[in-house]
N, CA, C and O of each residue as an XYZ file, in Angstrom:
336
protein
N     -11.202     -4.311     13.794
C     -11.439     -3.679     12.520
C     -10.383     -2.604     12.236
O      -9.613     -2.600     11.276
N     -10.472     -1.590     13.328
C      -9.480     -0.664     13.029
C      -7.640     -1.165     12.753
O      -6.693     -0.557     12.254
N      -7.765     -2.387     13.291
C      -6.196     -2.759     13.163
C      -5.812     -3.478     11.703
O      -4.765     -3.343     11.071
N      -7.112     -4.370     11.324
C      -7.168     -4.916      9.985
C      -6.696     -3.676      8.982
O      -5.847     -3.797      8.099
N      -7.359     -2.568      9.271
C      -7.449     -1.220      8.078
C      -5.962     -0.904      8.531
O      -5.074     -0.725      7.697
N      -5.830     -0.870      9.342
C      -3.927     -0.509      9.860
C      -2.925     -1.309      8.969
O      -2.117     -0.842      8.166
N      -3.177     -2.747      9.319
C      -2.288     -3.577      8.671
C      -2.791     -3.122      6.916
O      -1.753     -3.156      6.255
N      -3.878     -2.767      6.093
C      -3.828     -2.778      5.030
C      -3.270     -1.485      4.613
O      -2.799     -1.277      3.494
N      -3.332     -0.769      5.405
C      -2.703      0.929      5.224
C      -1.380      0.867      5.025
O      -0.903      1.656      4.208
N      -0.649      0.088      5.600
C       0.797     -0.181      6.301
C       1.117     -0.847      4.849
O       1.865     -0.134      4.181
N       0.808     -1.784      4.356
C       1.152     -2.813      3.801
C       0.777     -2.218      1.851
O       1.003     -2.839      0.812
N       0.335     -1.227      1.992
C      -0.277     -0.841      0.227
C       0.636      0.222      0.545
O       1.486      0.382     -0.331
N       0.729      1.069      1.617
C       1.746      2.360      1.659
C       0.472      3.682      1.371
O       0.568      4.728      0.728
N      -0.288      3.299      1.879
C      -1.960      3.924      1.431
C      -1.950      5.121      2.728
O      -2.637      4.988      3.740
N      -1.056      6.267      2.480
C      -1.684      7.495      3.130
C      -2.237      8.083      3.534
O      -2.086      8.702      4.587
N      -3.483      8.073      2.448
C      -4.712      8.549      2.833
C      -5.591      7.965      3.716
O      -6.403      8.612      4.378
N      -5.423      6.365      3.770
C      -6.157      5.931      4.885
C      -5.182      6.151      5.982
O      -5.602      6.743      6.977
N      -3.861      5.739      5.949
C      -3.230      6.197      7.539
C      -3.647      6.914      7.886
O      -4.066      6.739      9.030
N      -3.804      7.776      7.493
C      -4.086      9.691      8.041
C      -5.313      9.471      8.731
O      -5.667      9.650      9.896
N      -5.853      9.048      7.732
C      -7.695      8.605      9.066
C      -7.346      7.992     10.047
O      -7.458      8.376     11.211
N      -6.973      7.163      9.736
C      -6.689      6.078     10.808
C      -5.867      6.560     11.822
O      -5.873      5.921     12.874
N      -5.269      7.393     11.751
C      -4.547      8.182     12.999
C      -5.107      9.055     13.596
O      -4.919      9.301     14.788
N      -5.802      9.592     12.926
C      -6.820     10.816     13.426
C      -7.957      9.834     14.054
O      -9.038     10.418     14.115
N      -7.982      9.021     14.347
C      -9.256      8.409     14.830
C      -8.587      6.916     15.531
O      -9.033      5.832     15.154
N      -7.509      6.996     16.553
C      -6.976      5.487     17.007
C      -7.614      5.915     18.027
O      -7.601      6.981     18.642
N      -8.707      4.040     18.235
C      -9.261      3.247     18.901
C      -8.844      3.370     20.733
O      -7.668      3.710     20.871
N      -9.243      3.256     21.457
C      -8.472      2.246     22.429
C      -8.508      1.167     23.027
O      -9.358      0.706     23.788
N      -7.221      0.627     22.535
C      -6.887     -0.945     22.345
C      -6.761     -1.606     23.712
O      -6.483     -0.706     24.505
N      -6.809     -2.312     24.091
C      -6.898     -3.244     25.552
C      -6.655     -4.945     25.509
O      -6.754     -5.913     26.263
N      -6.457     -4.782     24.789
C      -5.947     -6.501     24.312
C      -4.234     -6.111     24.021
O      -3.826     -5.243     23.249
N      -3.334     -7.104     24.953
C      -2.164     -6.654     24.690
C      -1.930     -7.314     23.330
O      -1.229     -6.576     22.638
N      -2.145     -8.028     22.935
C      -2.034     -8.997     21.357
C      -1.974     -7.874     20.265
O      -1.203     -7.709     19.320
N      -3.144     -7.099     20.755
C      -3.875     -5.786     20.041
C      -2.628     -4.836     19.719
O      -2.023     -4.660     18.662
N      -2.417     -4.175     21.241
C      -1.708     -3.432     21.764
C      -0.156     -3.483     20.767
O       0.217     -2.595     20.000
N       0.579     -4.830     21.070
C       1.489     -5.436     20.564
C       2.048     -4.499     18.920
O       2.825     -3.614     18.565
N       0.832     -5.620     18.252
C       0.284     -5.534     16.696
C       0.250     -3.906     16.542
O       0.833     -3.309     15.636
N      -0.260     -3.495     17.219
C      -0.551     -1.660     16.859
C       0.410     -1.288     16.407
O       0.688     -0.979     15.248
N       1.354     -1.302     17.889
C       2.753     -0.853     18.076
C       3.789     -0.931     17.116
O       4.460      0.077     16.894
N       4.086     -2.334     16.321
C       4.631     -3.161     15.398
C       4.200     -1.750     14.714
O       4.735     -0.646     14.821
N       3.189     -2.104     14.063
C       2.165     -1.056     12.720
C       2.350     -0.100     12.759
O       2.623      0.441     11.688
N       2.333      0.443     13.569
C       2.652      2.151     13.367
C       3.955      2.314     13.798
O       4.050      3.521     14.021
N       5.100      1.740     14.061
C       6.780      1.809     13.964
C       6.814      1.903     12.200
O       7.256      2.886     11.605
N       6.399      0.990     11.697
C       6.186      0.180     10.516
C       5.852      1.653      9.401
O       6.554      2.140      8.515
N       4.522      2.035      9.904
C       4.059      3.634      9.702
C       4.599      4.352      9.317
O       4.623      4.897      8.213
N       5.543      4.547     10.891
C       6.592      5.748     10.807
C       7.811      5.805      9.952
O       8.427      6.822      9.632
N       8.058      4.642      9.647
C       9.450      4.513      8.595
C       8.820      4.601      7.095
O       9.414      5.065      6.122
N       7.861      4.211      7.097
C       7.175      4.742      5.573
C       7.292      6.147      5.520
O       8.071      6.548      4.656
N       6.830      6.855      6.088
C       6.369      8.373      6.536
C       8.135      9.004      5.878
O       8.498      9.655      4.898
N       8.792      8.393      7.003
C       9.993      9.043      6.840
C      10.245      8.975      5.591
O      10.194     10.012      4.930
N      10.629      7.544      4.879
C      10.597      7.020      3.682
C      10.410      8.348      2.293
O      11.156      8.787      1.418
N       8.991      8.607      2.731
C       8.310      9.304      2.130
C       8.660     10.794      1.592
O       8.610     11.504      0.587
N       9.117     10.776      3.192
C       9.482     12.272      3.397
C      10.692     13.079      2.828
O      10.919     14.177      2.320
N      11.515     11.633      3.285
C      13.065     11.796      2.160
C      13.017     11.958      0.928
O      13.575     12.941      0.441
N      12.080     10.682     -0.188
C      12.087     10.948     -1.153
C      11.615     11.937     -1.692
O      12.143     12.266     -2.754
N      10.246     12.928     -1.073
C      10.243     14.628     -1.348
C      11.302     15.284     -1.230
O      11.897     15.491     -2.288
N      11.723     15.663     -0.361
C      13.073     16.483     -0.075
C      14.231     16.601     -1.419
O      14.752     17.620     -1.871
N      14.420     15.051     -1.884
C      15.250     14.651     -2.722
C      14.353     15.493     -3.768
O      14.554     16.684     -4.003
N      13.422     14.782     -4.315
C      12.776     15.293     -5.852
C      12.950     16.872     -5.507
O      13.755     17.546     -6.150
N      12.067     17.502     -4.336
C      12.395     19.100     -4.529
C      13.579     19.592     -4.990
O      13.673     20.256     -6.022
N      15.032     19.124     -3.846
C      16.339     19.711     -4.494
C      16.697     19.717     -5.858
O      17.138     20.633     -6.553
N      16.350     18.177     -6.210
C      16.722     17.979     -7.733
C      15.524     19.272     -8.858
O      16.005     19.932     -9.780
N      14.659     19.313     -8.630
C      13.604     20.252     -9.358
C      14.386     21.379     -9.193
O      14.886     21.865    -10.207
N      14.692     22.137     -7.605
C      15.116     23.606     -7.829
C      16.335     23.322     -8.524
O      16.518     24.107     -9.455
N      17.254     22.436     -8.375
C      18.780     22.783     -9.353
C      18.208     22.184    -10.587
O      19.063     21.494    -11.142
N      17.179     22.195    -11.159
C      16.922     21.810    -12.604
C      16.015     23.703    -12.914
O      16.124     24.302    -13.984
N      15.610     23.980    -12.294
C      14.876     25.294    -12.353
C      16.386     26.081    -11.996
O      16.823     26.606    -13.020
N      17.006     26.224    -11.167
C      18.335     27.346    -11.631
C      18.881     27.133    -12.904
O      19.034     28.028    -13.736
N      19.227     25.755    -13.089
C      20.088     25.344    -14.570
C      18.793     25.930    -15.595
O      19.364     26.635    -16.427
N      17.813     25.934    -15.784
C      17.421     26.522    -17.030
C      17.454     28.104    -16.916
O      17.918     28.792    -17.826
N      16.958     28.621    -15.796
C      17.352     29.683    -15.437
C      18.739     30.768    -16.171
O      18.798     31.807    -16.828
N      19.464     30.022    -15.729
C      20.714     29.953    -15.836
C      21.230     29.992    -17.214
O      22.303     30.572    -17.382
N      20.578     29.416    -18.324
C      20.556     29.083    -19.795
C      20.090     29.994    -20.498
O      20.754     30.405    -21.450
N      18.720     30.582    -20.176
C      17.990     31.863    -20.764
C      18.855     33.045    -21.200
O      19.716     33.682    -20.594
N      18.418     33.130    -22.293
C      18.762     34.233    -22.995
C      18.194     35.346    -22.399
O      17.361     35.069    -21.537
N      18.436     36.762    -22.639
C      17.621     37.552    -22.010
C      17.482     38.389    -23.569
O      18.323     38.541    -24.456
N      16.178     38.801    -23.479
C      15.659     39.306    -25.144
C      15.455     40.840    -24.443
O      14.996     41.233    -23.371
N      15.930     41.362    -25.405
C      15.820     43.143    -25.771
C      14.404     43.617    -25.268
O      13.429     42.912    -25.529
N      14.228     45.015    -24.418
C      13.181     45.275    -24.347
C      12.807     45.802    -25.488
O      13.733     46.016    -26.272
N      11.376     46.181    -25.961
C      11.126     46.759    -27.286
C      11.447     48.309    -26.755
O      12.185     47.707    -25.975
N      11.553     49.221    -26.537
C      12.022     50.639    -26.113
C      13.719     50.646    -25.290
O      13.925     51.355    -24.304
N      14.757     49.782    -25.873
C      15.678     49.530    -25.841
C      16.359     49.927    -26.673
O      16.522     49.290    -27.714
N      17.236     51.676    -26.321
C      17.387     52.214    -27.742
C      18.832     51.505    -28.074
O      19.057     51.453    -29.283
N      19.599     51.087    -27.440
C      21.047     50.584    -27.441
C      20.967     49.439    -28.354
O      22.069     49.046    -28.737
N      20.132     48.917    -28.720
C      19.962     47.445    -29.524
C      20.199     47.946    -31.038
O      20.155     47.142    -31.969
């Protein structure tokens, strides 16, 4: 059972069940089992990474889109700004 939910975790890219499913691995005793796990959670781990990169990426791109507007702003007069 637990390996069926593995292979469907693996295979939708479904996080939220990995995460259970890791927090709660079985122990397996069937090398067939064993095998298959192994496969699955290599499989896992390159999603993960996957994952992880494409955050990294979107963050950088967000902060150099947040300096560039930054960067654009006008700066408006205080109202007790007698120099204006």
């Amino acid at each position: 059972m637990w390996l069926n939910q593995l292979k469907i975790a693996v295979s939708q890219k479904d996080m939220d069940l990995l995460g259970s499913l890791l927090a709660d691995i079985p122990n397996l005793t069937d090398k067939e089992e064993l095998d298959s796990a192994i496969v699955l959670l290599a499989q896992a781990k390159e999603i993960i990474q996957e994952l992880q990169n494409e955050t990294a990426a979107s963050m950088k791109q967000i902060k150099k889109n947040l300096e560039f507007l930054k960067s654009t702003e006008t700066t408006q007069p205080h109202r007790l700004d007698v120099k204006s």
